[in-house]
C-alpha positions in Angstrom: 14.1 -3.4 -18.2 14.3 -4.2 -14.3 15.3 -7.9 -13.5 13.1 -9.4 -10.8 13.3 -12.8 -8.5 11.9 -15.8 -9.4 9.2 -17.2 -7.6 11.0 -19.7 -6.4 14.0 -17.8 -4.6 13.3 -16.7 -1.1 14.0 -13.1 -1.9 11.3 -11.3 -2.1 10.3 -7.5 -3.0 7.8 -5.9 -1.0 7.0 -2.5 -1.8 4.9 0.1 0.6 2.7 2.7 -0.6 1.3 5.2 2.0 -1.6 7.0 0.7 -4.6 9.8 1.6 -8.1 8.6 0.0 -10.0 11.5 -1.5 -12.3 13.5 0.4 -15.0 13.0 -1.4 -15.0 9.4 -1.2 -14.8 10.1 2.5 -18.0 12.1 2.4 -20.0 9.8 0.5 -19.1 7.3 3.3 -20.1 10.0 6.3 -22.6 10.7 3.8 -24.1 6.8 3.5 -23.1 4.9 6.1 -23.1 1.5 5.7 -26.0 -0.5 7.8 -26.2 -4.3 9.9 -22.9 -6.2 10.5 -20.8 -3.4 8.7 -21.1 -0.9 11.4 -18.5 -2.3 13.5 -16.4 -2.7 10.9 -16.9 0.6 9.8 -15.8 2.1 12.9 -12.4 0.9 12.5 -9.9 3.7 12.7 -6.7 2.9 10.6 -5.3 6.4 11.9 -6.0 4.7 15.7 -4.3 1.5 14.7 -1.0 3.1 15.4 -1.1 4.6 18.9 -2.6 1.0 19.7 0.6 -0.6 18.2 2.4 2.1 20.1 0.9 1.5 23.7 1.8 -2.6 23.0 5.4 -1.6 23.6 6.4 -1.0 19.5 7.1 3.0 18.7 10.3 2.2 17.8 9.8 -0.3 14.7 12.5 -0.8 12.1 12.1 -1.5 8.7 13.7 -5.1 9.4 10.5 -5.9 12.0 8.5 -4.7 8.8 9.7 -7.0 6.7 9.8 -9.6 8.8 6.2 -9.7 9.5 5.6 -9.3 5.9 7.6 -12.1 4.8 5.8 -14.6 7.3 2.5 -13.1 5.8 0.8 -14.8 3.3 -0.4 -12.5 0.7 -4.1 -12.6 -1.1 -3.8 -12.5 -5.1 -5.1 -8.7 -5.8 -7.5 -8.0 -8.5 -6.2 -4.7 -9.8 -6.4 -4.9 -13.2 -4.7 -2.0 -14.3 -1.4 -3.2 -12.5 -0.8 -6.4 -14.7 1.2 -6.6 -17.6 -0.2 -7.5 -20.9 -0.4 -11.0 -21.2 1.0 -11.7 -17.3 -0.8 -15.0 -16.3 1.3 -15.0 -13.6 -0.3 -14.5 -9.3 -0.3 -10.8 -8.3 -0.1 -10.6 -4.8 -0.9 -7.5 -3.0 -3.4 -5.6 -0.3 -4.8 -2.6 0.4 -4.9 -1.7 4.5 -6.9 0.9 5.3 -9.8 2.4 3.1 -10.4 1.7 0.4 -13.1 1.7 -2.6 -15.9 -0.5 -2.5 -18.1 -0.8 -5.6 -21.4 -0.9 -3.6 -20.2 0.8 -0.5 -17.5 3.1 -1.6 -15.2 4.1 0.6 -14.7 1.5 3.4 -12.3 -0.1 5.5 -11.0 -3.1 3.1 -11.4 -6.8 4.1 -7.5 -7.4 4.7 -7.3 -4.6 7.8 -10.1 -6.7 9.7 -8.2 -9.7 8.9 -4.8 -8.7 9.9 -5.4 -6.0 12.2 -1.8 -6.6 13.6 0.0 -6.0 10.5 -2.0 -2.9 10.0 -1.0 -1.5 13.5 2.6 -2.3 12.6 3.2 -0.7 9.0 1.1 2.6 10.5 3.4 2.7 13.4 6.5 2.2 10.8 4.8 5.0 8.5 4.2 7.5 11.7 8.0 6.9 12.7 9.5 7.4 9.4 7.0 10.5 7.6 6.3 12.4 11.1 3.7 14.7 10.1 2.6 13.0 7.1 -1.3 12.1 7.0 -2.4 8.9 5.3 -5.4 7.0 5.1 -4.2 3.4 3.1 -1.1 1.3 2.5 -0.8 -0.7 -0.3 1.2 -3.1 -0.3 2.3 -5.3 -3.0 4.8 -8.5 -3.2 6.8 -9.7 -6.3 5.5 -8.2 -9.4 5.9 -5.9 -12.0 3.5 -3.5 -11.9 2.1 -2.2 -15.6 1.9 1.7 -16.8 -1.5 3.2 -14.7 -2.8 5.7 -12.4 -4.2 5.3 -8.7 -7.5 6.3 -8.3 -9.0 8.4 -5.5 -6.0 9.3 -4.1 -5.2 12.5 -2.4 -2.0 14.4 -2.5 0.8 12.9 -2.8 2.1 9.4 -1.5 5.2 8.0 -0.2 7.1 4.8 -1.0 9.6 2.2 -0.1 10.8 -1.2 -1.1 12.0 -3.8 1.0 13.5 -7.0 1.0 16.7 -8.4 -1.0 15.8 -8.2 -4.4 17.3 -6.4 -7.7 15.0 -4.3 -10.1 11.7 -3.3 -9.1 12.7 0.7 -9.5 9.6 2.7 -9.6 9.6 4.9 -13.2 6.9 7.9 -13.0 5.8 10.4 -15.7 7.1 14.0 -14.6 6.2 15.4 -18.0 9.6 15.3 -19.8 10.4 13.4 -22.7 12.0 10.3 -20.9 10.6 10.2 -17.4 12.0 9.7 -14.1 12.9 6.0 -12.5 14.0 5.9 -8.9 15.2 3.2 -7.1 12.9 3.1 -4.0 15.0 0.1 -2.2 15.1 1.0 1.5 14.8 4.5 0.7 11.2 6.0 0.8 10.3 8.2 -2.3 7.4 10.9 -2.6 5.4 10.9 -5.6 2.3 11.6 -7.0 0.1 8.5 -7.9 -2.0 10.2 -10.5 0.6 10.7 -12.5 1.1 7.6 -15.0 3.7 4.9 -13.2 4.7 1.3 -13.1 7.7 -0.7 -11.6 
């Protein structure tokens, strides 16, 4: 049992996946591109959105500028069912930045990168400068919540992980295939794992 912070504290969690989509939702998008006001949108490239953050004068950005920005962001309520807790009524707040699945489009660059293409820019640019090498096509990013027992879909490979801001609980426990699993505190300390293996927080 993790303890969280109550809504009404001013310490929140913040926790940052980095993630590869699959390939083949990346060829049914090459494969059906989307037509009209989309194509702009479309052409987005979240692997870009770095080296543009970079040439603005920020290669050097610190996990305290990260969660600074996030903490003055204010976050959409996700609609990933398969992350709340049986019986949870309560908001949870989270975005995915970068592609992601559409259920008419499939894969696509989600809603919340056009609308905060700055925070995008910065969390790449934090990801590129802390995993050098590693190649990632989405960050989810969540706020204040328990995540329930499930699996990410499309993902591909492995994906890394970090939480930020003052807060106590909010370890992440993943199914390694032994009797008891594994939980790892992921507080300023990024964590590789792989997300289609059964996990919550």
């Amino acid at each position: 049992t993790h303890s969280h912070p109550s809504r009404d504290q001013h310490n929140w969690s913040h926790h940052l996946c980095c993630s590869s989509f699959s390939r083949r939702a990346f060829a049914r998008m090459l494969v059906n591109p989307q037509s009209g006001d989309d194509d702009e949108d479309e052409s987005i490239c979240l692997a870009q959105l770095a080296t543009v953050h970079s040439q603005q004068g920020h290669q050097d950005v610190s996990a305290d500028e990260v969660l600074q920005a996030l903490e003055a962001e204010v976050f959409p309520t996700s609609y990933r069912k398969n992350v709340r807790q049986e019986g949870d009524t309560g908001q949870v707040l989270g975005m995915c930045l970068g592609v992601t699945s559409h259920w008419t489009k499939g894969a696509a660059i989600s809603s919340n990168t056009r609308l905060r293409p700055t925070l995008a820019a910065l969390l790449c640019a934090f990801a590129r400068k802390e995993l050098p090498g590693f190649e990632f096509s989405s960050v989810q990013v969540n706020k204040d919540y328990k995540a329930a027992l499930h699996v990410d879909k499309n993902n591909l490979g492995t994906s890394w992980i970090i939480g930020l801001g003052d807060y106590s609980g909010g370890w992440l426990w993943i199914d390694n295939g032994s009797k008891t699993g594994r939980a790892k505190n992921i507080r300023n300390k990024w964590f590789n794992f792989d997300g289609s293996r059964p996990h919550c927080v």
